[in-house]
PDB file of N, H, CA, C and O in Angstrom:
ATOM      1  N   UNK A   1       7.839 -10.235 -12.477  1.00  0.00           N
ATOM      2  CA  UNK A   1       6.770  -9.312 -12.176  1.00  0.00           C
ATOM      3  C   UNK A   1       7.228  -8.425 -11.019  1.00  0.00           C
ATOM      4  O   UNK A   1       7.796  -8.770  -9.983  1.00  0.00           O
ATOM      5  N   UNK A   2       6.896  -7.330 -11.381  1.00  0.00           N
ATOM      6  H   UNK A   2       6.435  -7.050 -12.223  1.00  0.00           H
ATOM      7  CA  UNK A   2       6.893  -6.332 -10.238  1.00  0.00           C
ATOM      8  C   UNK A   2       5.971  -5.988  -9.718  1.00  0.00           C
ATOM      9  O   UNK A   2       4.932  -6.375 -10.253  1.00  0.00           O
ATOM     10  N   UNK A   3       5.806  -5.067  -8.379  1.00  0.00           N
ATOM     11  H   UNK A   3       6.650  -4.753  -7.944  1.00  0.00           H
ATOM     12  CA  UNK A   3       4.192  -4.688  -7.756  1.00  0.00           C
ATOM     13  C   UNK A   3       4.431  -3.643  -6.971  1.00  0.00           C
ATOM     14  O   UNK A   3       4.806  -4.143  -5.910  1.00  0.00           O
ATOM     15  N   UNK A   4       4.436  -2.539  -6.870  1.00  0.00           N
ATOM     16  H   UNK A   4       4.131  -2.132  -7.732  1.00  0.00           H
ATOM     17  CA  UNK A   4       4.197  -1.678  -6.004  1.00  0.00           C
ATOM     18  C   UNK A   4       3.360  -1.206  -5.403  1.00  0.00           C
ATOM     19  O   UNK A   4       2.278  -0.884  -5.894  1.00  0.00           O
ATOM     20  N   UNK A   5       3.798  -1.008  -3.755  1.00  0.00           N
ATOM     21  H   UNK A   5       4.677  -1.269  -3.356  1.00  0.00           H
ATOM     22  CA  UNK A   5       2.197  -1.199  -2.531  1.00  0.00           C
ATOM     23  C   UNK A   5       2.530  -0.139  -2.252  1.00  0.00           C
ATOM     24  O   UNK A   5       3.734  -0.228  -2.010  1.00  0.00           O
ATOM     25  N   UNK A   6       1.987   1.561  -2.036  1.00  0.00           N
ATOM     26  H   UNK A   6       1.009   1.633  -2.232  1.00  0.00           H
ATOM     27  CA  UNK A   6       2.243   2.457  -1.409  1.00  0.00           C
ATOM     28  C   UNK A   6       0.905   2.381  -0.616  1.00  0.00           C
ATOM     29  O   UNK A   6      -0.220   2.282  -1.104  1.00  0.00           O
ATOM     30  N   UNK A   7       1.276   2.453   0.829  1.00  0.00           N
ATOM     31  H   UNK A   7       2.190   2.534   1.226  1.00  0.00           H
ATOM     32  CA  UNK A   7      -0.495   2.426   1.682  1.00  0.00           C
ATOM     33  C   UNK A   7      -0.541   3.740   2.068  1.00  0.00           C
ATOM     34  O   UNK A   7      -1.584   4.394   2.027  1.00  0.00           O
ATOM     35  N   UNK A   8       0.560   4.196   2.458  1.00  0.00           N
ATOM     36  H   UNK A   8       1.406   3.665   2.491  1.00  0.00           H
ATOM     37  CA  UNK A   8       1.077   5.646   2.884  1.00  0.00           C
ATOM     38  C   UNK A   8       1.536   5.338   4.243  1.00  0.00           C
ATOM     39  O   UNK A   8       2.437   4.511   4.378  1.00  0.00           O
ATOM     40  N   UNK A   9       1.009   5.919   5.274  1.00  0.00           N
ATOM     41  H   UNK A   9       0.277   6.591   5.164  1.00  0.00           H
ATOM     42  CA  UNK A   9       1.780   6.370   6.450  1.00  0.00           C
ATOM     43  C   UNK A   9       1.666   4.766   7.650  1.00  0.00           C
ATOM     44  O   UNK A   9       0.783   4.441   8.443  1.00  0.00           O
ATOM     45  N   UNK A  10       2.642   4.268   7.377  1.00  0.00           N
ATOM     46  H   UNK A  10       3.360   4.532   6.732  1.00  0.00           H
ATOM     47  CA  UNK A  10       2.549   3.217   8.074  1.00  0.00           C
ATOM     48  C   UNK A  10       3.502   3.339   9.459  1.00  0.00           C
ATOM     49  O   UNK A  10       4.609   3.870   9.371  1.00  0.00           O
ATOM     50  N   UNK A  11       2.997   2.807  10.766  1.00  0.00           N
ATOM     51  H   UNK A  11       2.097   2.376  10.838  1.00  0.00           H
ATOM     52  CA  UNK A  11       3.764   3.679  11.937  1.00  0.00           C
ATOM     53  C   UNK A  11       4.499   2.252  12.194  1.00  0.00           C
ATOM     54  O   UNK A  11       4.100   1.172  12.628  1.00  0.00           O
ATOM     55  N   UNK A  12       5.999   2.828  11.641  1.00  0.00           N
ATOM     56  H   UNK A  12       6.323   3.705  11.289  1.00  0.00           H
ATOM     57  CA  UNK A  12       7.063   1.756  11.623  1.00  0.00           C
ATOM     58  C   UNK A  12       8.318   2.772  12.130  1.00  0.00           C
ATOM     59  O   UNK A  12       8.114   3.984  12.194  1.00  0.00           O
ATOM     60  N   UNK A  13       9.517   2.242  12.455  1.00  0.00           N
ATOM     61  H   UNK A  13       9.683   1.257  12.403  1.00  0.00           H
ATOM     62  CA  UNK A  13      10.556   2.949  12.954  1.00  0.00           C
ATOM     63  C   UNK A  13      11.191   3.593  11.436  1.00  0.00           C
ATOM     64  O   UNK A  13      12.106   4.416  11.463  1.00  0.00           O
ATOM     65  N   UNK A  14      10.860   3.327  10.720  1.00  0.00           N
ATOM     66  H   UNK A  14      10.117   2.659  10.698  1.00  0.00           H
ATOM     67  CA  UNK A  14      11.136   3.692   9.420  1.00  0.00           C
ATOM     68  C   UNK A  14      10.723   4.811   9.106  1.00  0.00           C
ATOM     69  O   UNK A  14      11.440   5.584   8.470  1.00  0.00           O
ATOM     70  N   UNK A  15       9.494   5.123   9.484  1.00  0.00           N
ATOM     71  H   UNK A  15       8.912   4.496  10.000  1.00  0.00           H
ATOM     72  CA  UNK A  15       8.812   6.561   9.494  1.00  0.00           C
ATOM     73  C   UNK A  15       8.470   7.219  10.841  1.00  0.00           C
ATOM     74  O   UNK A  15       7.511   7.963  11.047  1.00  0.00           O
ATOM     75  N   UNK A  16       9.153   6.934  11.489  1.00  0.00           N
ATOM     76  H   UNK A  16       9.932   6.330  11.321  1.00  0.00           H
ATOM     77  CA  UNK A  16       8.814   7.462  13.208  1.00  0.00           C
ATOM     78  C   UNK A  16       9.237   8.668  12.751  1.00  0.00           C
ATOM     79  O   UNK A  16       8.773   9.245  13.734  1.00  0.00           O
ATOM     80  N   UNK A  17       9.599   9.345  12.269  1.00  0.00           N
ATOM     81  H   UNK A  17       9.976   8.876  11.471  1.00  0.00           H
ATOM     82  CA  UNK A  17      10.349  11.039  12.087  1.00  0.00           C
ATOM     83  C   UNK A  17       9.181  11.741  11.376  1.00  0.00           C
ATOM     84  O   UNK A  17       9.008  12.953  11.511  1.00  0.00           O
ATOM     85  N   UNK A  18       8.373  10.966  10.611  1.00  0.00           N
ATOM     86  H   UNK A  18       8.514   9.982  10.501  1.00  0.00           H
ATOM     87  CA  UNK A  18       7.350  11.812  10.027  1.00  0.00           C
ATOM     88  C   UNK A  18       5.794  11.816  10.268  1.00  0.00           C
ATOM     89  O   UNK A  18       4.841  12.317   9.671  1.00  0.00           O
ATOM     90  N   UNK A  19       5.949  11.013  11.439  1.00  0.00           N
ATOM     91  H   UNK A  19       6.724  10.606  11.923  1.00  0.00           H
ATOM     92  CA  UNK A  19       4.355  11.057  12.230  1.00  0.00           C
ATOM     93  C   UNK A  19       3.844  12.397  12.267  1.00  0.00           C
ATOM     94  O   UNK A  19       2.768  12.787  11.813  1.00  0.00           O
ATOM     95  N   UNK A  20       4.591  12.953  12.763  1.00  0.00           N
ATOM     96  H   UNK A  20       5.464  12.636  13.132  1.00  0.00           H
ATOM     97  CA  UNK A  20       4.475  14.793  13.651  1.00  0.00           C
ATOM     98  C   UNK A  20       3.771  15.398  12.284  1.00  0.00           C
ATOM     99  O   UNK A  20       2.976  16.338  12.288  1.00  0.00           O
ATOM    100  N   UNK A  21       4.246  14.628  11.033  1.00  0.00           N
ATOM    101  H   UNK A  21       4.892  13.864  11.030  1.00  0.00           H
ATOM    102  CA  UNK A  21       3.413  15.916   9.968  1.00  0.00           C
ATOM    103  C   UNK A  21       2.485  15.129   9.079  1.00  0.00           C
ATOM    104  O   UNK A  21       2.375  15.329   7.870  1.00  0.00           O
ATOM    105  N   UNK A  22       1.791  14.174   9.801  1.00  0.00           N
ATOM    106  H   UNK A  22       1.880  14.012  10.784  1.00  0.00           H
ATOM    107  CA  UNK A  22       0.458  13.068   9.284  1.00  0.00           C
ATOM    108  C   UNK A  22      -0.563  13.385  10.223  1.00  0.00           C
ATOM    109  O   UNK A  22      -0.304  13.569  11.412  1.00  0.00           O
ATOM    110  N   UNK A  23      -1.490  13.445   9.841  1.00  0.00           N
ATOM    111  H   UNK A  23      -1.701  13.296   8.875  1.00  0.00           H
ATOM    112  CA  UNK A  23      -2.727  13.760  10.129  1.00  0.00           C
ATOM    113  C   UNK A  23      -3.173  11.744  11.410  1.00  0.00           C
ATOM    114  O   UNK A  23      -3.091  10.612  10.932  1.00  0.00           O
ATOM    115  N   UNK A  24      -3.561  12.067  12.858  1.00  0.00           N
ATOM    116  H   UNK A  24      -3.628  12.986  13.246  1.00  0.00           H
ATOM    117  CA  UNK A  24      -3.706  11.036  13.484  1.00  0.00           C
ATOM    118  C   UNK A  24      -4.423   9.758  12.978  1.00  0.00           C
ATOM    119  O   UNK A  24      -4.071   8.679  13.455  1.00  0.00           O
ATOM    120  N   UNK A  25      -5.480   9.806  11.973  1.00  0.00           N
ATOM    121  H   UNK A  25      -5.766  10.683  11.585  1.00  0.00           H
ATOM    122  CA  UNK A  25      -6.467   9.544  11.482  1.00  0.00           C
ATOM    123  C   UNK A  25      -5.665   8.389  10.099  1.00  0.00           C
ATOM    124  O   UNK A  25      -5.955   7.331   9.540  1.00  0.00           O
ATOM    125  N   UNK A  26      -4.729   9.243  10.067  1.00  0.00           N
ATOM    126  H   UNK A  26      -4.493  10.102  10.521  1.00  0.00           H
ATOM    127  CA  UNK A  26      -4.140   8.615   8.400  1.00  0.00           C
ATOM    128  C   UNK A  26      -3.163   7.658   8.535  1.00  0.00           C
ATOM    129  O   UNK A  26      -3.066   6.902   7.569  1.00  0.00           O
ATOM    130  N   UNK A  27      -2.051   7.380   9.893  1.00  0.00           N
ATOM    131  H   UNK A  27      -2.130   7.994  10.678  1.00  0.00           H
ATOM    132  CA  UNK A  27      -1.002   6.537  10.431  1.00  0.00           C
ATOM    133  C   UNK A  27      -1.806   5.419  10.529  1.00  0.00           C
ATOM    134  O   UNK A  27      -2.803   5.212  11.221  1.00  0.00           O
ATOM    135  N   UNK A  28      -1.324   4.853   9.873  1.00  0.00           N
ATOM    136  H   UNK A  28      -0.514   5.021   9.311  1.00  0.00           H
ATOM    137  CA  UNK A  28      -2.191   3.369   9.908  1.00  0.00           C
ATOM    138  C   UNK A  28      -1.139   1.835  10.677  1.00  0.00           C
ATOM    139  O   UNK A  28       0.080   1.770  10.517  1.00  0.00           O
ATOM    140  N   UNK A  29      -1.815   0.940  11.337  1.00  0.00           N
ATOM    141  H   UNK A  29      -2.805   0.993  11.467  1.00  0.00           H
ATOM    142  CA  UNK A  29      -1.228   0.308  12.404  1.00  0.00           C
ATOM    143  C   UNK A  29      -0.325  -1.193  11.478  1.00  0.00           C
ATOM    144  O   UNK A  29      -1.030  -1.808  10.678  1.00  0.00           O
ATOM    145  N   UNK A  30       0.505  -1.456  11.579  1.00  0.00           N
ATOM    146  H   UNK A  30       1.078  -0.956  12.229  1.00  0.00           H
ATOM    147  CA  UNK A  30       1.567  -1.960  11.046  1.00  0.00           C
ATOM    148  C   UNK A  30       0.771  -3.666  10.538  1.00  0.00           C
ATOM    149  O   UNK A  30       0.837  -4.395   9.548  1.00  0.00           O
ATOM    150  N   UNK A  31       0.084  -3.689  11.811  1.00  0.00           N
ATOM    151  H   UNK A  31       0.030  -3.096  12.615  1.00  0.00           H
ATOM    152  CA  UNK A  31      -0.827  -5.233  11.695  1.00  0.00           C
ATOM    153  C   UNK A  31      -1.935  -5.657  10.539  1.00  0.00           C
ATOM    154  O   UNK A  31      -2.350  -6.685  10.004  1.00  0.00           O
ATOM    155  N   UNK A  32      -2.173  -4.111  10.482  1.00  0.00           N
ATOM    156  H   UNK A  32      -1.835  -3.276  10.916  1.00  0.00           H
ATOM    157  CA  UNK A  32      -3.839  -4.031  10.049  1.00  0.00           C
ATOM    158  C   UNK A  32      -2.775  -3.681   7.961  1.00  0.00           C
ATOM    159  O   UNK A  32      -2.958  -4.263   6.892  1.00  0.00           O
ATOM    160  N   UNK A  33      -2.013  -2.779   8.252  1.00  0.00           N
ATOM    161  H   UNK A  33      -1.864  -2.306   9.120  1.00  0.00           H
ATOM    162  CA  UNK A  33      -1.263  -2.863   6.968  1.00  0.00           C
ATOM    163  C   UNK A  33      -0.771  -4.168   5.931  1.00  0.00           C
ATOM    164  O   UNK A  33      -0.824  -4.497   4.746  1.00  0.00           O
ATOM    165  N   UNK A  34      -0.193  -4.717   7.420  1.00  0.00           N
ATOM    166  H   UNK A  34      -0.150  -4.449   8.382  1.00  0.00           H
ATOM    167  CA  UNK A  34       0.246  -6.598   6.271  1.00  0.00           C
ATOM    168  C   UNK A  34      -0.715  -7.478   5.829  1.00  0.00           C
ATOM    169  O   UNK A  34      -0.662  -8.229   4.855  1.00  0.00           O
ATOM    170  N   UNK A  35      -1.945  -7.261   6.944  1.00  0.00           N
ATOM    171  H   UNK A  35      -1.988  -6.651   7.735  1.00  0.00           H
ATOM    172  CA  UNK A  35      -2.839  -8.036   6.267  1.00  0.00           C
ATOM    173  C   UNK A  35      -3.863  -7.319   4.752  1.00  0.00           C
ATOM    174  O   UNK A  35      -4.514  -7.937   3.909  1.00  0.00           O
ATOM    175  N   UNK A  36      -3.614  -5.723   4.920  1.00  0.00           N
ATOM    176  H   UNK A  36      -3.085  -5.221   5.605  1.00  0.00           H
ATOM    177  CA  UNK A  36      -4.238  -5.211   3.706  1.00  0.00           C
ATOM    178  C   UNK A  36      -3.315  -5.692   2.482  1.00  0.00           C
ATOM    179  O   UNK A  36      -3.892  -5.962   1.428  1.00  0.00           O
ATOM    180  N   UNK A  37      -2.189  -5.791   2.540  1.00  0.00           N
ATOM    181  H   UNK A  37      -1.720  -5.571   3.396  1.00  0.00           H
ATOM    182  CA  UNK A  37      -1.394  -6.166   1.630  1.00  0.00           C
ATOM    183  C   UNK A  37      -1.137  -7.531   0.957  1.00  0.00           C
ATOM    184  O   UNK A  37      -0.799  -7.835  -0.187  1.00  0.00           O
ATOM    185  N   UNK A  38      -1.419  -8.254   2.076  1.00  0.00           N
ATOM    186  H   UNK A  38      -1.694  -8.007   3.006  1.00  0.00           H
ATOM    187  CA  UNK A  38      -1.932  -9.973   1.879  1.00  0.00           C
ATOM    188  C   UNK A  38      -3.021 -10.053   0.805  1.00  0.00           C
ATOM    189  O   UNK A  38      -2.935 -10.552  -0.317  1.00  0.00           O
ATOM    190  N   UNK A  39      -4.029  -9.472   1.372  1.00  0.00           N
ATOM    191  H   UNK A  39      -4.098  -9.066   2.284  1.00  0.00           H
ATOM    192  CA  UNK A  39      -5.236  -9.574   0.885  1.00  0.00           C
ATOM    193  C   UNK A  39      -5.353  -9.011  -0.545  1.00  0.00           C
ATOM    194  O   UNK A  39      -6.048  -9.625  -1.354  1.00  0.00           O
ATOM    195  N   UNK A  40      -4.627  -7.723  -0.958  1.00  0.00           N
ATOM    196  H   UNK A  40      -4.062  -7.224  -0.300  1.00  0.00           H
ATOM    197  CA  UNK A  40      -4.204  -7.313  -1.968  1.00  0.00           C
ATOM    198  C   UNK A  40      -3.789  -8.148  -3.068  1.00  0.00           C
ATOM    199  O   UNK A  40      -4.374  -8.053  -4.147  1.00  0.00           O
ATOM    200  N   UNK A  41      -2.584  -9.173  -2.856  1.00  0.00           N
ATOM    201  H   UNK A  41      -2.109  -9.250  -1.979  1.00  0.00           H
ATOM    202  CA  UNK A  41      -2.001  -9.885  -3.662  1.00  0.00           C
ATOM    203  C   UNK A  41      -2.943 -11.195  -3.604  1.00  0.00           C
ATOM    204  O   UNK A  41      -2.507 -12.180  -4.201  1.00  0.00           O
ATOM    205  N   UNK A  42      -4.298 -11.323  -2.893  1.00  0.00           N
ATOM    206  H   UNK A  42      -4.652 -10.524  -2.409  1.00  0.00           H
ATOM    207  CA  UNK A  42      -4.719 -12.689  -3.007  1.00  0.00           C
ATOM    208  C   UNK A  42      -6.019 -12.393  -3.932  1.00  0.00           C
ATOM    209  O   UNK A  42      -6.557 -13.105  -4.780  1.00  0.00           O
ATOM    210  N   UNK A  43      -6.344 -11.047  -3.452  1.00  0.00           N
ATOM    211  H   UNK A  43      -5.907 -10.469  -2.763  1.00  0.00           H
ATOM    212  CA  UNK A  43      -7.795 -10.804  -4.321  1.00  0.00           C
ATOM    213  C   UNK A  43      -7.890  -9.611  -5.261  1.00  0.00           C
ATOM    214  O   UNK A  43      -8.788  -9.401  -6.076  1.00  0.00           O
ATOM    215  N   UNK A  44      -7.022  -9.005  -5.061  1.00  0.00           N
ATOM    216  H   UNK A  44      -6.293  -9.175  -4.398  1.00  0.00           H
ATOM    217  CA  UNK A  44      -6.707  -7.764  -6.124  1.00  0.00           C
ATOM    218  C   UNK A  44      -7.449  -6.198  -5.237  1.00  0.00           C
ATOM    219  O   UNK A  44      -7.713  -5.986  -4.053  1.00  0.00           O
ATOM    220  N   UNK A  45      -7.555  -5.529  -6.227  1.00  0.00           N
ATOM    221  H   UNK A  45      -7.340  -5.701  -7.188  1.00  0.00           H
ATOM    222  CA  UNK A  45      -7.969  -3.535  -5.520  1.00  0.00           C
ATOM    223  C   UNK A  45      -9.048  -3.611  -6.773  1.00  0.00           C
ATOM    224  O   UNK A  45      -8.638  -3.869  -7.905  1.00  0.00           O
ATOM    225  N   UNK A  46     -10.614  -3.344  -6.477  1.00  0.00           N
ATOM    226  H   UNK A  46     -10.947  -3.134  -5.558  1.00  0.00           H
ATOM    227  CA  UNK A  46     -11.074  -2.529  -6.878  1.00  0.00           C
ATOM    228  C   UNK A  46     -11.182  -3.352  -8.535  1.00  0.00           C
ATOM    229  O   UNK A  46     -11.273  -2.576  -9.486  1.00  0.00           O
ATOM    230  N   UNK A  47     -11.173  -4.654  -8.806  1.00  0.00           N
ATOM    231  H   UNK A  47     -11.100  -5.285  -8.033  1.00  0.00           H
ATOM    232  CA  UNK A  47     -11.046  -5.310  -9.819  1.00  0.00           C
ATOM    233  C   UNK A  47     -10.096  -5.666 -10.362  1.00  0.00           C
ATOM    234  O   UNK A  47     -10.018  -6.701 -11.023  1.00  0.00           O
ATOM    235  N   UNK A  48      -9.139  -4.798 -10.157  1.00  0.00           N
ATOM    236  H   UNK A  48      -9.202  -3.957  -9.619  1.00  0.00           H
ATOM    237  CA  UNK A  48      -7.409  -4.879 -10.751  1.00  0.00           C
ATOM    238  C   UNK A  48      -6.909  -6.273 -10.128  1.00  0.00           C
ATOM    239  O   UNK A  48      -6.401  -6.303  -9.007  1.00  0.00           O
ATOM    240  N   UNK A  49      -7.090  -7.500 -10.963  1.00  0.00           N
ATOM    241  H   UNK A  49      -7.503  -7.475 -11.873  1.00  0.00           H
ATOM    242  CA  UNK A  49      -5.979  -8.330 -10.462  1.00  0.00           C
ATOM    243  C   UNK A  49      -4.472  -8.400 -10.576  1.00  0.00           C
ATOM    244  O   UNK A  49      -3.926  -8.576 -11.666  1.00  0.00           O
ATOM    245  N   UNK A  50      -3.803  -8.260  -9.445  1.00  0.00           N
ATOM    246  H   UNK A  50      -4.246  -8.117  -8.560  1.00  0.00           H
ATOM    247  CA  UNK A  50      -2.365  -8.437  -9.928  1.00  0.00           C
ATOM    248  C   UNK A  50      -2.018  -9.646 -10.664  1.00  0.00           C
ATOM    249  O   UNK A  50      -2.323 -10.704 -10.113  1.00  0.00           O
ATOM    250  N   UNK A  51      -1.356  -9.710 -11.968  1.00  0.00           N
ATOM    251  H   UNK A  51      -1.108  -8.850 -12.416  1.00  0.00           H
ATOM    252  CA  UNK A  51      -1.163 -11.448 -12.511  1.00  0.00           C
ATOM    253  C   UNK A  51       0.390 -11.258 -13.235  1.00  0.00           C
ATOM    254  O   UNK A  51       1.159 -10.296 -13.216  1.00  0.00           O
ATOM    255  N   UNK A  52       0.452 -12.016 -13.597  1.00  0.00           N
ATOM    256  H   UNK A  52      -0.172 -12.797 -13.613  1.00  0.00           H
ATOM    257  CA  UNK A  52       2.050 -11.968 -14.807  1.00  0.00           C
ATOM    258  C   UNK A  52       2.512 -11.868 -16.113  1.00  0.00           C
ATOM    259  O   UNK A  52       3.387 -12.386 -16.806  1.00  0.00           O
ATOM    260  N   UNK A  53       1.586 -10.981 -16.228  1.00  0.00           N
ATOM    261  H   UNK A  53       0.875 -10.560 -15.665  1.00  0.00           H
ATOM    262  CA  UNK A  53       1.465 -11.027 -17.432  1.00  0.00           C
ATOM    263  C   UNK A  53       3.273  -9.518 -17.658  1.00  0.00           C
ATOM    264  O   UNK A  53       3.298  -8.757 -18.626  1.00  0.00           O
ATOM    265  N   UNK A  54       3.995  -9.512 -16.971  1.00  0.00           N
ATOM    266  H   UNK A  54       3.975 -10.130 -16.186  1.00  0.00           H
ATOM    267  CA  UNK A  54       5.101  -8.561 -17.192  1.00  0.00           C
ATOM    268  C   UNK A  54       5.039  -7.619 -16.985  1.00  0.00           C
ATOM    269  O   UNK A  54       6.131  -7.058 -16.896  1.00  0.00           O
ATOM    270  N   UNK A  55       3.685  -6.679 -16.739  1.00  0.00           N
ATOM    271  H   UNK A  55       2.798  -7.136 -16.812  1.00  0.00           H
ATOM    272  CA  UNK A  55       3.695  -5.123 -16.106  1.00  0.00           C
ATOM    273  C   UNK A  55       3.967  -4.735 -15.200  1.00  0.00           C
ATOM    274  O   UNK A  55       3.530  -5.482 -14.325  1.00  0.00           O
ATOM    275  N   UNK A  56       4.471  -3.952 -14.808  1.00  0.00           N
ATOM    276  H   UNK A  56       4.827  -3.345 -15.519  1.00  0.00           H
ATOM    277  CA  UNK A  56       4.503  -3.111 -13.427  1.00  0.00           C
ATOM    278  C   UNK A  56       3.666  -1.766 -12.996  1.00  0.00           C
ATOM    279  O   UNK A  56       3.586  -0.664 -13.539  1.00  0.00           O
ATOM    280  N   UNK A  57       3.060  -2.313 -11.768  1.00  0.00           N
ATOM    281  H   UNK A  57       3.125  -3.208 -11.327  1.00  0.00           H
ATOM    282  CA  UNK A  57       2.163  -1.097 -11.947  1.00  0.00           C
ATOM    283  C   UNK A  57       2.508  -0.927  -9.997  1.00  0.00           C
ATOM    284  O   UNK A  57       3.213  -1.637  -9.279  1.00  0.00           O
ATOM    285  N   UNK A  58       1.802   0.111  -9.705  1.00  0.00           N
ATOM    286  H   UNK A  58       1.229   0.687 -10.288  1.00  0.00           H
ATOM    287  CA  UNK A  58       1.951   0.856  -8.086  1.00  0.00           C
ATOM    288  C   UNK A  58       0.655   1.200  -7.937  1.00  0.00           C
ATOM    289  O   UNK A  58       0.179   2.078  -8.657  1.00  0.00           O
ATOM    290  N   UNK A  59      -0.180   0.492  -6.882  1.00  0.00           N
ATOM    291  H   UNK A  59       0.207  -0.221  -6.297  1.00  0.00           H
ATOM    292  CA  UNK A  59      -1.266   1.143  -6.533  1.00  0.00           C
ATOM    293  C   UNK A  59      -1.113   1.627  -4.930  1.00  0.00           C
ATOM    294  O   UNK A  59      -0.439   1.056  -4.073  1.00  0.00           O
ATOM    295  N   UNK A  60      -1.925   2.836  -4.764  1.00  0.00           N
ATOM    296  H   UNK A  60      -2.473   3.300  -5.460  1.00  0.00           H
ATOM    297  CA  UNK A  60      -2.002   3.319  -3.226  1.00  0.00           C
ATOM    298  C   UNK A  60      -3.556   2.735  -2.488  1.00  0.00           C
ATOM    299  O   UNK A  60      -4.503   2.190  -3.054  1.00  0.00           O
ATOM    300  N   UNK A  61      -3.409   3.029  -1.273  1.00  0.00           N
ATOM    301  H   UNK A  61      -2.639   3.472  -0.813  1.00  0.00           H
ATOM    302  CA  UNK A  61      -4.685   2.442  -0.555  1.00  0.00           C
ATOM    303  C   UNK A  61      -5.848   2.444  -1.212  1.00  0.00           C
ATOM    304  O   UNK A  61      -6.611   1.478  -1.218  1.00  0.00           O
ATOM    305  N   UNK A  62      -6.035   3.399  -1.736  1.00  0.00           N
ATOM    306  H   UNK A  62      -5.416   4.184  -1.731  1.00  0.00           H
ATOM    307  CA  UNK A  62      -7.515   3.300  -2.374  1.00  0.00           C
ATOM    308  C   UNK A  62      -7.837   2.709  -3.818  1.00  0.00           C
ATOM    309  O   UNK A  62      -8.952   2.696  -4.341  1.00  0.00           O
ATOM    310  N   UNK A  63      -6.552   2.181  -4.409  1.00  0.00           N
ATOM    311  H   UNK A  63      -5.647   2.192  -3.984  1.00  0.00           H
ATOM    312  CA  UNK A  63      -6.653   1.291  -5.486  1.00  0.00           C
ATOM    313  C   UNK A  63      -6.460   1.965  -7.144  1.00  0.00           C
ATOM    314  O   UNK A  63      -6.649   1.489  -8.264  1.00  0.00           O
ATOM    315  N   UNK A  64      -5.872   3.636  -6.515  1.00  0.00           N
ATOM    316  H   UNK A  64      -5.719   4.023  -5.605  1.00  0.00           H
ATOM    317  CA  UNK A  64      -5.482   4.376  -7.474  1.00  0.00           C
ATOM    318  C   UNK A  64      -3.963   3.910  -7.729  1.00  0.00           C
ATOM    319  O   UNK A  64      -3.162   3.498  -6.890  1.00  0.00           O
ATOM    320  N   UNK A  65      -3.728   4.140  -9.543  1.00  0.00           N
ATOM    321  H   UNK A  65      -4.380   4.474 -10.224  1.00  0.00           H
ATOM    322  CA  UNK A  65      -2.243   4.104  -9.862  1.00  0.00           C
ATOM    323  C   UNK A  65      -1.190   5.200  -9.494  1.00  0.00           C
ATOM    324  O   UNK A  65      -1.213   6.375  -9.862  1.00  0.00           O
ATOM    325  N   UNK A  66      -0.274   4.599  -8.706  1.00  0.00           N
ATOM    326  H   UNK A  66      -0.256   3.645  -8.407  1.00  0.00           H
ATOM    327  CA  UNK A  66       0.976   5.656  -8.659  1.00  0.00           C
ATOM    328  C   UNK A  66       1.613   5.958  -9.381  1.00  0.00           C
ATOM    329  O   UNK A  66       2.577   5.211  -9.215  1.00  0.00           O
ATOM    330  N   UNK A  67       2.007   7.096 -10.823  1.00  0.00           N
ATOM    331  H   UNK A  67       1.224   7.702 -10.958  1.00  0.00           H
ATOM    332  CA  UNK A  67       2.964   7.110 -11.528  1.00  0.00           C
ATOM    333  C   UNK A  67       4.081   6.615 -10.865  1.00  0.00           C
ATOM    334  O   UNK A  67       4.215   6.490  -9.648  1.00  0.00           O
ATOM    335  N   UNK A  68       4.922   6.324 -11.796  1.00  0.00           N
ATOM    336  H   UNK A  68       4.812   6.425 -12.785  1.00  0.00           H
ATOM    337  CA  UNK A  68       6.679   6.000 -11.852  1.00  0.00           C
ATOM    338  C   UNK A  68       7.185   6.988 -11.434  1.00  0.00           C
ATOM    339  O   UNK A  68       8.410   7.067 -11.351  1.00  0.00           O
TER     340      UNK A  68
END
């Protein structure tokens, strides 16, 4: 199984170069991110349970699909 988590702007040294063009409001805090992501894989987005059935899918914060 695969799973893709895009939350978006997470303030990590990974994206320290692209703060300057994110809105203050939208950088979201690294702590508050792992546990959204925990919680994600324990209870699902919005009804969508993640399970194993072999798909791969990408959801973003709000529990919309990310194309491929």
């Amino acid at each position: 199984m695969a799973v893709g988590l895009h939350l978006g702007m997470v303030m990590t040294d990974l994206s320290r170069d692209f703060w300057c063009t994110t809105k203050p409001e939208e950088l979201l805090d690294p702590k508050w991110a792992a546990k959204w992501l925990v919680g994600l894989l324990a209870t699902g987005v919005d009804g969508k349970k993640i399970d194993v059935t072999g798909w791969t899918r990408c959801w973003d914060l709000d529990g919309r699909d990310v194309p491929p």
